[in-house]
C-alpha positions in Angstrom: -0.5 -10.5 32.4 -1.3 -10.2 29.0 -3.6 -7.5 27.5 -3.8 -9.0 23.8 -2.0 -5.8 22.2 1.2 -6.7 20.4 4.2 -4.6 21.5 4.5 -1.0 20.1 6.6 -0.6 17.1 8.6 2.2 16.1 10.6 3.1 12.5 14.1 2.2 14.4 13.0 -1.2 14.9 11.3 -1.5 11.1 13.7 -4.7 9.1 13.4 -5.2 5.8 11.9 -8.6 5.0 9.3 -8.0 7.3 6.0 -7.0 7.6 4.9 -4.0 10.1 2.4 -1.9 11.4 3.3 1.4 13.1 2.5 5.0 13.8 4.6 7.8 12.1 4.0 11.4 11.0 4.4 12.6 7.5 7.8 14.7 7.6 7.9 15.0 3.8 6.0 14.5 0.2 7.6 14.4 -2.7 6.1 15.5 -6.2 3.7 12.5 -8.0 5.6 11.0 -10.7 4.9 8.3 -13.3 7.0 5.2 -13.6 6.9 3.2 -16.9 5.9 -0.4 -15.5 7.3 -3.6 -16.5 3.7 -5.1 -18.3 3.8 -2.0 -20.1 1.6 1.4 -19.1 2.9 3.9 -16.6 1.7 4.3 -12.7 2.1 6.7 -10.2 4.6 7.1 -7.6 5.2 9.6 -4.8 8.2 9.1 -2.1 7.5 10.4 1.2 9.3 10.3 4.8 7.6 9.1 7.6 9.2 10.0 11.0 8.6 9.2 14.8 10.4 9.8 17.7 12.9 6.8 17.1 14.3 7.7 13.4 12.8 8.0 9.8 12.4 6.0 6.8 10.9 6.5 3.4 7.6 5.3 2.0 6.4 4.8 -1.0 2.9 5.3 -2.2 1.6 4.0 -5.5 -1.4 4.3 -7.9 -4.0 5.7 -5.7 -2.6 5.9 -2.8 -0.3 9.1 -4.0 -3.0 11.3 -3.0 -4.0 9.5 0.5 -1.4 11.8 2.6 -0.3 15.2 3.6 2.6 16.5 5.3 2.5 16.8 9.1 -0.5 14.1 9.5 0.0 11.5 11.5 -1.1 7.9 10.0 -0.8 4.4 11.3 0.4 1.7 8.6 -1.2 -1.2 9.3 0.8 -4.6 7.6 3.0 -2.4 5.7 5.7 -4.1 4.0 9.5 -3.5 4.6 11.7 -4.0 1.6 15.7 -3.0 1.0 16.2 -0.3 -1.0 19.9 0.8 -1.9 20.9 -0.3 1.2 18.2 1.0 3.1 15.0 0.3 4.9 11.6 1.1 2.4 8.3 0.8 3.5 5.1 0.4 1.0 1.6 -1.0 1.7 2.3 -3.8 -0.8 -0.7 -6.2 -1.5 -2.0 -6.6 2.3 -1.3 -3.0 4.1 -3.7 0.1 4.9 -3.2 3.3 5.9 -5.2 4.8 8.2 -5.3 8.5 9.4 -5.5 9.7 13.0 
């Protein structure tokens, strides 16, 4: 019987190329740094890990969003996209994600 709620995901099943929404917890922030973008002007940037009981992988939060987080909180990214970054695994919110905080 079907309850309507997609299946659970978790970081060890996150693929680049895809699209994803999952619950984590902020194991670490890096420092906000600007990047000199390709139309010219600079943006910021902040890496962070996220983490759950399966594995980790590294986010990346741009413009505003560098101040959206803090280590140890838990989040949810909603539609959060999955890229390949030197070989591994990347998650940003791209053009369609949210973050949300609980």
């Amino acid at each position: 019987m079907s309850t309507g709620v997609p299946p659970k995901t978790f970081v060890s099943d996150l693929r680049p190329g895809r699209v994803a929404t999952f619950e984590a917890t902020v194991e670490k922030l890096e420092p906000i740094r600007e990047v000199e973008q390709r139309a010219g002007g600079r943006k910021k940037v902040r890496n962070a890990v996220l983490k759950d009981g399966t594995g980790e992988i590294s986010f990346v939060l741009w413009g505003d969003e560098v101040e959206l987080v803090a280590e140890g909180e838990k989040v949810r990214i909603v539609d959060g996209w999955v890229k390949d970054y030197k070989g591994r695994p990347q998650v940003s919110l791209g053009r369609t994600g949210r973050l949300e905080k609980g």
